[in-house]
C-alpha positions as CSV (number, residue, x, y, z in Angstrom):
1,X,31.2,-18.8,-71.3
2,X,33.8,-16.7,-73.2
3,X,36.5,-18.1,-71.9
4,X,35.9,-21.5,-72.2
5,X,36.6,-21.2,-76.2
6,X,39.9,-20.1,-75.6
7,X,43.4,-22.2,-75.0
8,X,43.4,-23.6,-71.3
9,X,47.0,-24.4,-70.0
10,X,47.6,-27.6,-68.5
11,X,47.3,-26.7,-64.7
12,X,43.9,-24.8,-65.0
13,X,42.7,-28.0,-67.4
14,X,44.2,-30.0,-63.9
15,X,42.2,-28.5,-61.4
16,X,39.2,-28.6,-63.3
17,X,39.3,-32.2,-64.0
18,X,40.3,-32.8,-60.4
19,X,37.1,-30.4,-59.1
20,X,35.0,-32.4,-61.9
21,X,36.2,-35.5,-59.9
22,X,35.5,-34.8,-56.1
23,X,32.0,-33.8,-57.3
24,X,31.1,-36.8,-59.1
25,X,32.5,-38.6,-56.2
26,X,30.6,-37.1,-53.6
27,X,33.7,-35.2,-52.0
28,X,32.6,-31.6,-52.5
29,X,29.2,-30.8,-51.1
30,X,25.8,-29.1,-52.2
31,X,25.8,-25.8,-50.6
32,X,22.7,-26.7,-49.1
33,X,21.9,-26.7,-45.4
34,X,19.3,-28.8,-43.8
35,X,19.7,-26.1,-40.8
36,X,15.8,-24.6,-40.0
37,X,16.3,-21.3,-38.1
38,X,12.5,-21.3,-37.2
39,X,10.8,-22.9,-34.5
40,X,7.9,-24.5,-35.1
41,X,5.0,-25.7,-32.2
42,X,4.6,-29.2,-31.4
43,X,4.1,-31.3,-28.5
44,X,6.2,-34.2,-26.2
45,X,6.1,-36.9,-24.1
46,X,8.6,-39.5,-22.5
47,X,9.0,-43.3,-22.3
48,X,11.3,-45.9,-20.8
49,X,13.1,-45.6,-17.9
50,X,13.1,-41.9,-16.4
51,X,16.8,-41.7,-17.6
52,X,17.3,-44.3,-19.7
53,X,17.4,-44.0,-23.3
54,X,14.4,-45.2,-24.7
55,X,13.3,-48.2,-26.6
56,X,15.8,-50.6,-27.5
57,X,15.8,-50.9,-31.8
58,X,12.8,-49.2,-33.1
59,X,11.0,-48.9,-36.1
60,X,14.0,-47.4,-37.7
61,X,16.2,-50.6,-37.4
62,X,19.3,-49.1,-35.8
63,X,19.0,-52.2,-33.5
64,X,21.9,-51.4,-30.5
65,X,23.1,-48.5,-31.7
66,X,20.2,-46.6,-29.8
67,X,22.1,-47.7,-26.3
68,X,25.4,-46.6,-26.9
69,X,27.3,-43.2,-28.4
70,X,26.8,-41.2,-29.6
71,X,23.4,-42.0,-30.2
72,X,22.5,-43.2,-26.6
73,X,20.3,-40.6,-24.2
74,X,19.7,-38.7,-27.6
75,X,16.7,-41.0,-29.4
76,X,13.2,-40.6,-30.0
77,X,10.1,-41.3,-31.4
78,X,8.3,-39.0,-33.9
79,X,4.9,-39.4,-35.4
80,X,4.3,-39.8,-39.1
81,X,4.5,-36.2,-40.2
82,X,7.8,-36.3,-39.3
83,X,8.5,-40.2,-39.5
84,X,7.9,-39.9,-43.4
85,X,7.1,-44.1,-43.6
86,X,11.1,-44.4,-42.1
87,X,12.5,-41.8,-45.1
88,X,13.0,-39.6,-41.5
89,X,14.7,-41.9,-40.1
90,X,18.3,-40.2,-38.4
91,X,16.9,-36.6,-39.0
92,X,18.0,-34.8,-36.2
93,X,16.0,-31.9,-34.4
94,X,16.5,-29.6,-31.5
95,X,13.3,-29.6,-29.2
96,X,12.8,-26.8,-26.8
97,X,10.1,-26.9,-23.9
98,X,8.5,-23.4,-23.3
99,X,7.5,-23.2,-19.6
100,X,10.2,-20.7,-18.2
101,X,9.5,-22.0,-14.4
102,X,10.9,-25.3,-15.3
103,X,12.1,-25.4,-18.8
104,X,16.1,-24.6,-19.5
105,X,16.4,-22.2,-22.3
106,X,18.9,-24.8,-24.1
107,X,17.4,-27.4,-26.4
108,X,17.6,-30.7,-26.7
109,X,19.4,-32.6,-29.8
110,X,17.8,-35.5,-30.5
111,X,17.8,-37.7,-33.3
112,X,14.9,-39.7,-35.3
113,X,15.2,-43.6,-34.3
114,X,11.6,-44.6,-33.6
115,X,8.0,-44.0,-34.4
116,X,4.9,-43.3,-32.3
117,X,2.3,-44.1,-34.5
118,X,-1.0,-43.6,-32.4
119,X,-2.1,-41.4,-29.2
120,X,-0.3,-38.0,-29.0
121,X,1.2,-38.9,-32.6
122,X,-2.1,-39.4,-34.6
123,X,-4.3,-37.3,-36.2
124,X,-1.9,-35.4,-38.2
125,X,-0.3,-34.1,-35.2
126,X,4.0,-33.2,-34.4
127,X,4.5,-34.8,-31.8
128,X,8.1,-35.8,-30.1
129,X,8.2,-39.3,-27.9
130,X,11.8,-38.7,-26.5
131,X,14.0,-40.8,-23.9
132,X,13.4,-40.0,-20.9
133,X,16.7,-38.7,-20.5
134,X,16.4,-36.4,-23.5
135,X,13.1,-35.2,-22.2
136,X,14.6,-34.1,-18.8
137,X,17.4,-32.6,-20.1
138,X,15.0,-29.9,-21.0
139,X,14.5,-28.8,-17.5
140,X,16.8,-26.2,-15.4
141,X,19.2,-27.9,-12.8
142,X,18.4,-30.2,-10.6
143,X,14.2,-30.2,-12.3
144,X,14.4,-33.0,-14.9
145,X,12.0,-35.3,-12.6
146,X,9.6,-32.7,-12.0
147,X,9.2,-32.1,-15.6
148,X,9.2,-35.4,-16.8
149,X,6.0,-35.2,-14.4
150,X,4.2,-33.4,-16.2
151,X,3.4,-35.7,-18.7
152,X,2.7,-34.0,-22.7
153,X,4.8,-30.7,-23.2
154,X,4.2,-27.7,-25.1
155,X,7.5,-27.7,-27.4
156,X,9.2,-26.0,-29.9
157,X,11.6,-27.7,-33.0
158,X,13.6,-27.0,-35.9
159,X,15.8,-29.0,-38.2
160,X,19.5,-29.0,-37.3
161,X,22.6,-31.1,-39.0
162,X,23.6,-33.8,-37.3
163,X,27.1,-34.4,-36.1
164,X,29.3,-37.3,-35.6
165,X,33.0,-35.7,-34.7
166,X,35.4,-39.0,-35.7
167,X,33.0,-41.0,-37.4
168,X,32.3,-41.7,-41.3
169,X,29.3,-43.5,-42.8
170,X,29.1,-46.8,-42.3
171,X,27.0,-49.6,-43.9
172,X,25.5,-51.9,-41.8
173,X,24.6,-55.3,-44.1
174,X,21.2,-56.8,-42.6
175,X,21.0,-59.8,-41.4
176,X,19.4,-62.3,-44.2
177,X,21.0,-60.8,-47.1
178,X,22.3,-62.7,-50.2
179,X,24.0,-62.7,-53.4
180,X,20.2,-62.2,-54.8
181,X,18.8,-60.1,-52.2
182,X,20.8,-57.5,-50.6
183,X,19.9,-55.0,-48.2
184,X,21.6,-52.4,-46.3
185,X,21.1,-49.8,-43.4
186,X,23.2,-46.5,-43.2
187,X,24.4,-45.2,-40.2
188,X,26.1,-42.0,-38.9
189,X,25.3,-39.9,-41.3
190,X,26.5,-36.4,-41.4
191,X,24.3,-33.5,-42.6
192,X,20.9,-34.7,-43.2
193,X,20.7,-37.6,-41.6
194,X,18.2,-39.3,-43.7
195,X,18.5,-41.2,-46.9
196,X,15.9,-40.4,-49.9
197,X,17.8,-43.3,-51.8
198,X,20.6,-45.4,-52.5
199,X,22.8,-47.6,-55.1
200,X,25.3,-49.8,-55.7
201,X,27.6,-50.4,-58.2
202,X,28.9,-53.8,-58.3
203,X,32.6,-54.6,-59.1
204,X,34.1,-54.0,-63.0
205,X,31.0,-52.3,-63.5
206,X,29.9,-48.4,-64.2
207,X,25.9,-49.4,-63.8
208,X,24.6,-48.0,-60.8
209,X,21.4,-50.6,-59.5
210,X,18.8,-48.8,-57.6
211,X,17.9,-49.6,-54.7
212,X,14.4,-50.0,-52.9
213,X,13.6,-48.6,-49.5
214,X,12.4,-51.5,-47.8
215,X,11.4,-50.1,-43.9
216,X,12.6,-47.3,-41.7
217,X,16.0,-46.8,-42.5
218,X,16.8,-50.0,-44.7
219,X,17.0,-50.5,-48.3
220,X,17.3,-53.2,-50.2
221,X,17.8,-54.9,-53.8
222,X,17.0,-58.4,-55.6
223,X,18.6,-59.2,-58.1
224,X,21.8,-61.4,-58.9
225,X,24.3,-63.1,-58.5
226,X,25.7,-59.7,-57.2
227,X,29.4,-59.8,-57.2
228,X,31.6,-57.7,-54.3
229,X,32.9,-55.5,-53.8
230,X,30.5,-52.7,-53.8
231,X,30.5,-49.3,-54.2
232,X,27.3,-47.6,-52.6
233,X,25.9,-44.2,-53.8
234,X,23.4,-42.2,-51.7
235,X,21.3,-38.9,-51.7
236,X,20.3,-37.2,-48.4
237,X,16.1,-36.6,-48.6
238,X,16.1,-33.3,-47.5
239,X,18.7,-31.6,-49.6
240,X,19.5,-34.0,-52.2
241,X,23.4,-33.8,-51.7
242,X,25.1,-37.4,-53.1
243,X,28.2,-39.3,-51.7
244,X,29.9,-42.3,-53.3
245,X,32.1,-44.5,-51.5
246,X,34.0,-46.5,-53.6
247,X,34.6,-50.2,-52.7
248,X,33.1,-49.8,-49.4
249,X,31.7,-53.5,-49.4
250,X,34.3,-56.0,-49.7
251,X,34.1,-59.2,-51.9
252,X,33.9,-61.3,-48.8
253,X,30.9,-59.3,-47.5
254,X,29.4,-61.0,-44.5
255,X,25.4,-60.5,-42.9
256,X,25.3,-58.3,-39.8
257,X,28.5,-56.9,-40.5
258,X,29.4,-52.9,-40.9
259,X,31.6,-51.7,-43.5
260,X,33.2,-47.9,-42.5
261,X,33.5,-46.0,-45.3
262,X,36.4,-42.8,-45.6
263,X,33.5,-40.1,-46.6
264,X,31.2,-38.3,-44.3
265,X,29.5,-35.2,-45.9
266,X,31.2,-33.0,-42.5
């Protein structure tokens, strides 16, 4: 551009260094939104208790996290369309049912911690296995066990950011993990949810190491002696916005433990 030939002062030169900055670092967002304002057909069923909240774990690997907040009453199961071999894991949708004798005309937020691989999910088909808490929250007052009796739904989805108030990403470091293999699970994620991939950046170092997705929503890398702490970079797969936190994995790093970083892309 024209300008840019010209004689910058020192406070202009300032803010553009600091803006330069805060992007590299993740701080200042893609305008991007994962937000879908269409609705799109599918189908869902229940499991678990009538109002409990589902399976403990699943094939995502959030382990406990799925039985307390904010998570709890708001998991479910997807089938591979919209599993994406555990790339979709903590998507989040809003899910609709459509029979207006029963159905509430709110939606349902629930977010991606489980597959259902065969029966209503195969075949190519959407199909959402919610809680059965999520899946009666559906219904108008005082309905939800009525509707959970009716077995597969008629539904409606679409995308929609998910939301954490007063949390920030965390890394939860799997159990097993080594100085030569290391592997890591993100949680509370912002935004997008999901994770298309990740790196980390070991200490005195400016090589960022690529990590490999290993299983729903883990990734890993081999390779070492790795040396803490650890900075860890990741890119949302829907959207492809990037956050660094710096440091966010101490030198003393310990197997099953969660690191909280500052950051959250909200």
């Amino acid at each position: 551009m024209q300008r840019c030939r010209g004689f910058i002062g020192n406070g202009t030169l300032c803010c553009l260094v600091l803006l330069v900055c805060l992007k590299v670092s993740g701080e200042i967002p893609v305008p991007r939104k994962v937000s879908d304002l269409h609705w799109h057909p599918a189908t869902a069923t229940w499991y678990g208790s009538p109002d409990g909240d589902g399976s403990d774990g699943g094939a995502c690997g959030y382990g406990s996290l799925v039985d307390v907040k904010p998570l709890r009453a708001r998991v479910g199961a997807v089938s591979p369309v919209l599993f994406k071999n555990g790339e979709g894991c903590g998507a989040c949708f809003k899910v609709r049912c459509l029979d207006k004798s029963i159905c509430s005309r709110r939606a349902v937020t629930i977010i991606v911690t489980d597959e259902c691989p065969g029966g209503y999910c195969a075949n190519g088909r959407t199909h959402f296995d919610l809680s059965g808490a999520a899946f009666g929250r559906m219904a108008i007052n005082g309905e939800s066990a009525q509707l959970r009796n009716r077995g597969e739904l008629p539904v409606v989805y679409r995308r929609t950011p998910c939301k954490y108030p007063g949390k920030n990403i965390a890394f939860h470091v799997n159990e097993g993990s080594t100085d030569y293999w290391l592997s890591l699970l993100v949680e509370f994620e912002d935004g997008d949810g999901d994770v298309g991939s990740m790196h980390i950046r070991e200490v005195r170092s400016s090589e960022w190491l690529e990590m490999n997705h290993l299983w729903g929503a883990n990734w890993c890398i081999i390779r070492g002696p790795l040396k803490g702490p650890f900075s860890v970079k990741l890119t949302t797969l829907s959207t492809g916005r990037t956050l660094s936190a710096r440091d966010v994995i101490p030198r003393n790093w310990s197997p099953k433990a969660t690191y909280t970083s500052r950051l959250n892309f909200f």
